[in-house]
Each structure stands twice: as structure tokens, then as C-alpha cells.
C-alpha positions as CSV (number, residue, x, y, z in Angstrom):
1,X,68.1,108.1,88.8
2,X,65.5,110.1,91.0
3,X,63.9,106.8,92.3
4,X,66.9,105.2,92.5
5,X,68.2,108.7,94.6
6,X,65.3,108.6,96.4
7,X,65.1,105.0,97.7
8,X,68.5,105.3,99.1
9,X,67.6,108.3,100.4
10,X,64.7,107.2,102.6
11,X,66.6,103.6,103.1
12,X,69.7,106.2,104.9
13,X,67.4,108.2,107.3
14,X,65.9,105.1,108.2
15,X,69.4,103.8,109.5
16,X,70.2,104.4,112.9
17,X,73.9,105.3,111.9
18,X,71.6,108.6,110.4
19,X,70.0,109.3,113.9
20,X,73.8,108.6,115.9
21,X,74.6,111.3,113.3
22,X,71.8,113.6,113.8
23,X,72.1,113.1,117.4
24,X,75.8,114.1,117.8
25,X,75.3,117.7,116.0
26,X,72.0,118.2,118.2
27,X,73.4,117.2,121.3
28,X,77.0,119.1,121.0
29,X,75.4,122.2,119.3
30,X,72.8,122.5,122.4
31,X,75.7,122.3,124.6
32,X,77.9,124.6,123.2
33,X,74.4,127.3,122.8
34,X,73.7,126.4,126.6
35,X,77.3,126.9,128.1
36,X,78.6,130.0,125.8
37,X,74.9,131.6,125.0
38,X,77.5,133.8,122.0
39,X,76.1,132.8,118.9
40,X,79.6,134.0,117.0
41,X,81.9,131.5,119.5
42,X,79.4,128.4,119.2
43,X,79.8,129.3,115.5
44,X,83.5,129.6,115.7
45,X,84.0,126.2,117.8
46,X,81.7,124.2,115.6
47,X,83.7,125.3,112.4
48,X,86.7,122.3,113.5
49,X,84.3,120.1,114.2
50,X,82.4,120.3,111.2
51,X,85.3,120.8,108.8
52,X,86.8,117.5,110.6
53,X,83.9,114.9,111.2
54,X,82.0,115.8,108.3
55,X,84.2,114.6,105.3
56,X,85.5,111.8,107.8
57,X,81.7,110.6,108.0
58,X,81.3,111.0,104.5
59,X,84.1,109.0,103.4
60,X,83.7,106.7,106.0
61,X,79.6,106.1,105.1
62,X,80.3,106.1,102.0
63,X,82.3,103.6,101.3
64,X,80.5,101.1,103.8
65,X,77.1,101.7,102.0
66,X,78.6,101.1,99.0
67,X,80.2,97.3,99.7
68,X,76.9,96.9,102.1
69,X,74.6,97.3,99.1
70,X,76.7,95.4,96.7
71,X,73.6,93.1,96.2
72,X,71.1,95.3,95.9
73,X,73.3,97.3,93.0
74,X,74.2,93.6,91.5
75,X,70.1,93.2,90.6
76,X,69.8,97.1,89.9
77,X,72.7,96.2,86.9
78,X,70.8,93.5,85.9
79,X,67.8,95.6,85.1
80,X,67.7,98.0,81.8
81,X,68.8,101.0,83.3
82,X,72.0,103.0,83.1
83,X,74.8,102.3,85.4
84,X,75.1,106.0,85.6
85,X,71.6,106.5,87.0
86,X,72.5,103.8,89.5
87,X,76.2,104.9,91.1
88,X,74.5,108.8,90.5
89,X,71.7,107.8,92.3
90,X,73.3,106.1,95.4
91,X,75.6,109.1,95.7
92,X,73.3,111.9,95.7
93,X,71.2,109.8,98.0
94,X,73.6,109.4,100.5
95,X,75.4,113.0,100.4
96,X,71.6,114.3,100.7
97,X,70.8,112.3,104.1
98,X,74.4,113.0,105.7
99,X,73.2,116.9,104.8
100,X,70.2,116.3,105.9
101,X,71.5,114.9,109.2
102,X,73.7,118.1,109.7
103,X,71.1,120.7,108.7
104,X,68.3,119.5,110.9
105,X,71.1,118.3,114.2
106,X,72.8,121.7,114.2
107,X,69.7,123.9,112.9
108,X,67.5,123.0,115.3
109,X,69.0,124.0,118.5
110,X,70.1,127.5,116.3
111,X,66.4,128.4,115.6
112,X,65.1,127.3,119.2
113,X,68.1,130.0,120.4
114,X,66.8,132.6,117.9
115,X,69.3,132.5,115.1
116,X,66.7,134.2,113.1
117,X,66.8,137.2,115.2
118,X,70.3,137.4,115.7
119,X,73.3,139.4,113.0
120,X,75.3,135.6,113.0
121,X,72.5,134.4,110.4
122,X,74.9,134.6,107.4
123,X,78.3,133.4,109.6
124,X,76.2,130.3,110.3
125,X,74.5,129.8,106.9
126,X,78.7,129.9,105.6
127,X,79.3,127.3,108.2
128,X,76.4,125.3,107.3
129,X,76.9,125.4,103.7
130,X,80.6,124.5,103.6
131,X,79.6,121.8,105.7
132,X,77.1,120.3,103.2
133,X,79.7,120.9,100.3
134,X,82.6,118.9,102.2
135,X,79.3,115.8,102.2
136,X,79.2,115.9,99.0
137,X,82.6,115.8,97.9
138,X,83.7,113.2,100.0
139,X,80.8,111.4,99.3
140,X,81.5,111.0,95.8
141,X,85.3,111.0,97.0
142,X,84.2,107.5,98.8
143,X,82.0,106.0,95.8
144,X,84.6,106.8,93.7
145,X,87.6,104.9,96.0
146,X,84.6,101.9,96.5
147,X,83.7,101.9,93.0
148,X,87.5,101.2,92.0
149,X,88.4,98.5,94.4
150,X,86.5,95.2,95.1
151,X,88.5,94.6,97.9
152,X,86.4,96.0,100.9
153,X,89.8,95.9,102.7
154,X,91.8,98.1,100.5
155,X,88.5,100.3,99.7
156,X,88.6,100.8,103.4
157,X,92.2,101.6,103.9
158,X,92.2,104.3,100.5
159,X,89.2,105.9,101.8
160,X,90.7,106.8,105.1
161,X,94.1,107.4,103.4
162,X,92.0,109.9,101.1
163,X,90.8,112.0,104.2
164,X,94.0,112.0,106.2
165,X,95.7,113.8,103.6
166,X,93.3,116.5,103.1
167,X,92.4,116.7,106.4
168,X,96.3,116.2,108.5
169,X,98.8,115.4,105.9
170,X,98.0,118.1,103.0
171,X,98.5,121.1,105.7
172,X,101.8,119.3,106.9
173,X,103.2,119.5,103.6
174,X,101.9,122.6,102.7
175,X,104.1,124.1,105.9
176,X,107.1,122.6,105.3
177,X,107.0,124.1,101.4
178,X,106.3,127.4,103.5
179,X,109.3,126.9,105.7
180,X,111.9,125.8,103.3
181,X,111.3,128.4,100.4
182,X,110.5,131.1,103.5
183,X,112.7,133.8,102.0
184,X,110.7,133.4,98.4
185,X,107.7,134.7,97.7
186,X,105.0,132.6,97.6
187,X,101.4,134.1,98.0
188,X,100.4,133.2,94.8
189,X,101.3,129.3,95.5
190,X,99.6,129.7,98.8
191,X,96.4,130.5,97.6
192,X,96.8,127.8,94.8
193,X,97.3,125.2,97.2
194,X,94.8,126.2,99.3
195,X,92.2,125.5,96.5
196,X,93.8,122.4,96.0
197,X,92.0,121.2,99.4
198,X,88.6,121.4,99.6
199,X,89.0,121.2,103.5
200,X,91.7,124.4,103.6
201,X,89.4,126.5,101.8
202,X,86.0,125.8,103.7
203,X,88.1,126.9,106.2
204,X,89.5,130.2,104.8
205,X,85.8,130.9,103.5
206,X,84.5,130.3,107.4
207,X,87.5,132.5,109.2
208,X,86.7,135.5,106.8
209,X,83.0,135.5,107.0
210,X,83.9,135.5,111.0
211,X,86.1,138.0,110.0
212,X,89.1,136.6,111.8
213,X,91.1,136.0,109.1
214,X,94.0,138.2,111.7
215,X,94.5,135.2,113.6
216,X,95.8,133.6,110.6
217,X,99.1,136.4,110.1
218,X,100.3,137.4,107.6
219,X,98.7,134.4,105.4
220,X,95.2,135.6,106.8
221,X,96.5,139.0,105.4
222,X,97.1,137.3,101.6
223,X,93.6,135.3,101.5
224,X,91.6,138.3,102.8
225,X,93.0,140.2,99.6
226,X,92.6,137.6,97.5
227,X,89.2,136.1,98.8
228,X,87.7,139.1,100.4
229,X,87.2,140.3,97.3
230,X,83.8,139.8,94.4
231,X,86.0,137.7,92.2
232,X,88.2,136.1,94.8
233,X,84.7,134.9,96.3
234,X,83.7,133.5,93.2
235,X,86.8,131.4,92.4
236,X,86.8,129.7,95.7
237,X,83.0,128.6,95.3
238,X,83.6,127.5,91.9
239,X,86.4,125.8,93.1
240,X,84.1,124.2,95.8
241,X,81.4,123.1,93.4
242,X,84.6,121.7,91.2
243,X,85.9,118.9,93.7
244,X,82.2,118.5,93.5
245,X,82.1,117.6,90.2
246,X,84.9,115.2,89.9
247,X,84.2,112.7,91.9
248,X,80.6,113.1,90.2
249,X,82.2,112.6,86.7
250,X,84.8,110.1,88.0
251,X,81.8,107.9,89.5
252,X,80.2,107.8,85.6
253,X,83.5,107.0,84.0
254,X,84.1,104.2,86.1
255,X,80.7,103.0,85.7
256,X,80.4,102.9,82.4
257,X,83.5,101.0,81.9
258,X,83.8,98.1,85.2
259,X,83.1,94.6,84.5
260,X,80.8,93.9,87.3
């Protein structure tokens, strides 16, 4: 699995669709430092575009370097080795270069400005590392949807299906419930539909590191209780490294059982 892992990921940072990706973080983070020069708003106006492009570049990568390699995996199954190994290998291959991509493209221009230096080190490490968490998952959210459908048509149309709904549809839903059983109460379902979507709860983690968590109401009010505290903490990264792990699982159950 590690040479498999570590052909694809030198194969991905060799791809230019890597350096467009790299580019875009490197160019808009520079901006954003050279215009504001706050370290706390470039943090603050990154957090949308992270929690938005990077599981819609996930799933979208994903899933095209899955059906583009079809070949290559084809001869891989023909070899003795584990189909695990070979899915496992691909996937953690391709979440490490899309993290890689965002580590170095928004880093970069951070440390040139002196994030070391400056009291936003841990807001921006939060930021950061929800960012590389959402790769993952949607990642393996992608191999999963490609690893289930043949059809690169309907892997396609899935895959994008599968990140409109966490990322648009899911918080539509989760409003209306708010508004039609308004005079209930219902911060206990709030915070577990929140950890229900892996995108919802980057973003709760992000706003109350930031501490502005007030900007959220009286819902802000309910996860700062609930997540400000030791064990809330701990639930919501367990729950982070748990869509992790799916996808992860799914991707060997599948495997193990296709036809190919």
C-alpha cells in the first residue's frame, strides 16, 4: 500500500491540476494578507472558501483520478496484491497531495507575513486542519461514489450530488426543521445534526476558535456550551476523524467484494 500511496502521490503533484490548485490558495491568500494586513479577517474570509472549494475539489479529483487510472488499477488487480492496498493506496495518495496543495498555497504567504510571530497561530492551524480533514473525507467520499458505479456519467453526477447536500442542501433542510418545530426545543437535535455534516461542524469548530460563535445567535450560544467545552471538543474531532473512517472502511468493503 505505501508504494502504491506513494506512486500516486508523486504521479498527483506532478499534475498540473495540483499546481492550478496550489496556485489558487497562494495567489488569493497573498491577496487577502496584502489588502487587509489583519491576520484574524484573512483567517476569517478564508474559512468559506476553504470549507467550500476544498471538499468540492476533493470530490471532484477524486472521482476523475479514479475513472482516469482505471487501466493502471486494471494491471495493479492483476498482480498478487490486495485490492485493499490498491483503492487504500490511491486514496491516501490523493487526499495527501490535495493537502499538500493547501498546506504549502496558504502557508506560504502566512509564514512570509510572520504568522509565527503573531497570537492567530492556533486560529489558522484550526482552519488549516479542518481544511485537510474535509480532503480526506471527501476523498474517500469520491473513491467510494467511483468505486460503486462504472458509469463515469453517473459517478460524476453522485459525486457532485454528494457535495451539494452537505455543502447547500443539508443546511436548507436543517432550517426548515428549525422553523417548523420553532416553538420545541431542539438544541439537542441541533448539535446532532450538526455532526451529521462534516462541513457544518468544521465550521462551528473554526467560528469558536475565532471566537465569534455571537454572530451565530442564539444557536452560537448552544454550540459554544456544548463545544466550548473539554468533552464537547473531543466529540466533534472524533466525529471528524469518523466520516474519516467510513468512506475508508466503505472503500475496503467494496473492494473486496466488486467483480472487476
Amino acid at each position: 500500500m505505501l508504494k502504491i500511496l506513494k506512486y500516486t502521490l508523486f504521479d498527483l503533484l506532478r499534475s498540473r491540476w495540483s499546481y492550478i490548485y496550489f496556485g489558487f490558495y497562494l495567489v488569493f491568500a497573498s491577496a487577502l494578507l496584502f489588502l487587509s494586513g489583519d491576520v484574524s479577517k484573512v483567517v476569517i474570509s478564508l474559512m468559506n472558501a476553504i470549507l467550500i472549494l476544498c471538499p468540492l475539489i476533493a470530490t471532484m479529483f477524486g472521482v476523475m483520478y479514479y475513472y482516469n487510472a482505471r487501466e493502471f488499477t486494471e494491471l495493479l488487480l492483476a498482480q498478487p496484491i490486495r485490492r485493499r492496498d490498491i483503492f487504500w493506496g490511491q486514496y491516501f495518495g490523493l487526499a495527501f497531495s490535495l493537502s499538500l496543495s493547501l498546506l504549502l498555497g496558504i502557508g506560504i504567504p502566512f509564514l512570509v507575513y510572520g504568522l509565527l510571530a503573531s497570537t492567530e497561530i492556533w486560529n489558522f492551524l484550526t482552519l488549516i486542519g479542518n481544511g485537510v480533514v474535509l480532503s480526506f473525507i471527501f476523498s474517500g467520499l469520491a473513491f467510494l461514489i467511483a468505486l460503486s458505479n462504472d458509469n463515469k456519467i453517473k459517478g460524476f453526477g453522485l459525486a457532485i450530488l454528494a457535495w451539494l447536500f452537505f455543502a447547500v442542501i443539508y443546511d436548507g433542510l436543517f432550517l426548515l426543521l428549525l422553523l417548523w418545530f420553532r416553538e420545541y426545543p431542539l438544541e439537542s437535535l441541533s448539535l446532532g445534526l450538526s455532526i451529521l455534516n462534516p462541513i457544518d461542524l468544521s465550521r462551528i469548530l473554526v467560528l469558536l476558535e475565532l471566537d465569534i460563535s455571537a454572530l451565530m445567535g442564539y444557536t452560537g450560544a448552544v454550540f459554544q456550551r456544548f463545544f466550548g467545552t473539554g468533552w464537547g471538543m473531543a466529540i466533534a474531532v472524533l466525529a471528524l476523524f469518523f466520516w474519516v473512517i467510513v468512506p475508508t472502511w466503505g472503500i475496503r468493503r467494496i473492494a473486496d467484494r466488486k467483480d472487476f
